[in-house]
C-alpha positions in Angstrom: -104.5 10.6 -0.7 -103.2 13.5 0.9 -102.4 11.9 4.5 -100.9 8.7 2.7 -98.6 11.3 1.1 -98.0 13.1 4.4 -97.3 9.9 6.3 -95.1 8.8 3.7 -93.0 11.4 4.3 -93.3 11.6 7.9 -92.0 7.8 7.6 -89.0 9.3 5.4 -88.2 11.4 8.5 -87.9 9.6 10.5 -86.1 6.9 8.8 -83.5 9.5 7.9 -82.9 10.8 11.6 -82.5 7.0 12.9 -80.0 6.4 10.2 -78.5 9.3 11.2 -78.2 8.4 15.0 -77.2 5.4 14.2 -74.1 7.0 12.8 -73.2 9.7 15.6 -73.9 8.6 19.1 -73.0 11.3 21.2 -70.1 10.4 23.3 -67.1 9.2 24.1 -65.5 6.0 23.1 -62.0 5.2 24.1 -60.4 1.4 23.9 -59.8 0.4 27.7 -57.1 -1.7 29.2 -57.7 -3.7 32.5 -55.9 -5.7 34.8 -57.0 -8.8 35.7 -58.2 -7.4 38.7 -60.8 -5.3 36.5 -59.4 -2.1 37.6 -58.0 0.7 34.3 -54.7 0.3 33.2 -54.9 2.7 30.4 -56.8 3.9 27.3 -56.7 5.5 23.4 -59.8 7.5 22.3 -61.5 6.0 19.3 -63.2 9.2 17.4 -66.2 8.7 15.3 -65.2 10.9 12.3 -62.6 10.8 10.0 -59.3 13.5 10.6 -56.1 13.6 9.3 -54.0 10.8 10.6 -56.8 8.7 11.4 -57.5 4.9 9.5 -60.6 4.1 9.4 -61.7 0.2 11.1 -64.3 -1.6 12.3 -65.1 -3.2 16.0 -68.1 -5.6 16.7 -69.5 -4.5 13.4 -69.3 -0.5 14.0 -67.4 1.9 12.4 -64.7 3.9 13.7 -61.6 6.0 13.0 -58.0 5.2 15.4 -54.1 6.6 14.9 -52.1 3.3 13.9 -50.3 3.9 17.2 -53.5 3.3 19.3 -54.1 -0.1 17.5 -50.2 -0.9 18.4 -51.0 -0.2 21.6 -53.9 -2.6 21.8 -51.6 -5.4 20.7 -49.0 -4.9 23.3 -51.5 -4.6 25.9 -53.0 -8.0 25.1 -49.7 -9.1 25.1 -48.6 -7.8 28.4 -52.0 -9.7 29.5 -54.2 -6.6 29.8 -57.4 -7.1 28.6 -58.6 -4.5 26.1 -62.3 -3.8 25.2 -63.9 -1.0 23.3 -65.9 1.4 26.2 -68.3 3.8 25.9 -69.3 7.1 28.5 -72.0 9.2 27.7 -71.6 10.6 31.8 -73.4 7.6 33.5 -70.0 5.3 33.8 -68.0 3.3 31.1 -70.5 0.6 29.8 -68.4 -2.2 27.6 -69.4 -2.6 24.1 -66.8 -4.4 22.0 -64.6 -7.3 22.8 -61.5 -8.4 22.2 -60.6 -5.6 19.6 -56.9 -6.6 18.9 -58.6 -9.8 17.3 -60.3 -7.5 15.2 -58.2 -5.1 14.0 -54.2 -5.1 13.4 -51.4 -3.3 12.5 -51.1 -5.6 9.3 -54.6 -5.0 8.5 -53.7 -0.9 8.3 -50.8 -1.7 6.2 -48.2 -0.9 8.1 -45.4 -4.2 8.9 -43.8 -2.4 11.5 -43.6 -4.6 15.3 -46.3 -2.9 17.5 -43.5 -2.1 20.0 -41.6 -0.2 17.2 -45.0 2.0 16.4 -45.7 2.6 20.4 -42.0 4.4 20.5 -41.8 6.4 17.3 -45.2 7.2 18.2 -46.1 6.3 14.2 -44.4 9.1 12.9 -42.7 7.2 9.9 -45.7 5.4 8.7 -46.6 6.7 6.0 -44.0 5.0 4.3 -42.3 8.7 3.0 -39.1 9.7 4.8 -39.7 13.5 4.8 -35.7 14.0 4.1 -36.0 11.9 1.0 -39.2 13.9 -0.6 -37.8 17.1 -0.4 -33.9 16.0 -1.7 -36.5 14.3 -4.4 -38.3 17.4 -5.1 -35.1 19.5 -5.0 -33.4 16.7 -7.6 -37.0 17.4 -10.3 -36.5 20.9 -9.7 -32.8 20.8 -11.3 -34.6 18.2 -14.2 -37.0 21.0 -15.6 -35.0 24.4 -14.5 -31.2 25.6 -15.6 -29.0 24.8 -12.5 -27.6 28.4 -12.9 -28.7 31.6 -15.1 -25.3 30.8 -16.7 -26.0 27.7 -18.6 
């Protein structure tokens, strides 16, 4: 009974570590432009754990987190007929992993309606959908709602 217990959890070891592997592979994954001659036209790092201005998406099946910007740049590269794939480099070369990623993932599905080109050049900065001007006149305008405007009234 005892080494049905201690293979038992020997099993729940190691089952817990693959899962775990299966979540962080260490290295580097970056979506990759080519020409048609195969050579690198240009790339955005994908990162494998959430941040701050980071969406979370989904290529071949694996999850992943990318800046809004980087897919815009996918779509324009497919359309300037570069061919983007997902790459990984753990220090022995790129190996491809994922195809066509712009099929996967769009700007629409990430919620934003701006044209790709529009993202590339404002590098994404109004995204969010809150003009930073308009919040803090907003906050300034609830401020006078619950406070006197002067110690005179």
């Amino acid at each position: 009974m005892k080494k049905m217990g201690l293979a038992a959890l020997g099993w729940c070891f190691l089952a817990s570590a693959t899962a775990s592997a299966a979540i962080m592979i260490p290295g580097d994954f970056y979506l990759i432009s080519r020409g048609d001659d195969g050579l690198f036209a240009g790339s955005h790092k994908i990162f494998q754990r959430e941040s701050s201005g980071l969406r979370r998406v989904s290529y071949c099946g694996r999850d992943y987190w990318v800046r809004p910007v980087t897919v815009a740049w996918t779509q324009v590269e497919v359309e300037n007929r570069k061919e983007v794939r997902v790459e990984f480099n753990m220090g022995k070369g790129w190996r491809p992993i994922c195809e066509k990623p712009e099929q996967q993932v769009t700007l629409k599905d990430l919620g934003v309606t701006q044209d790709a080109r529009v993202v590339l050049s404002t590098n994404g900065q109004d995204l969010d959908g809150v003009n930073r001007f308009s919040a803090i006149s907003e906050s300034f305008q609830k401020g006078n709602k619950t406070k006197k405007a002067s110690y005179h009234d």
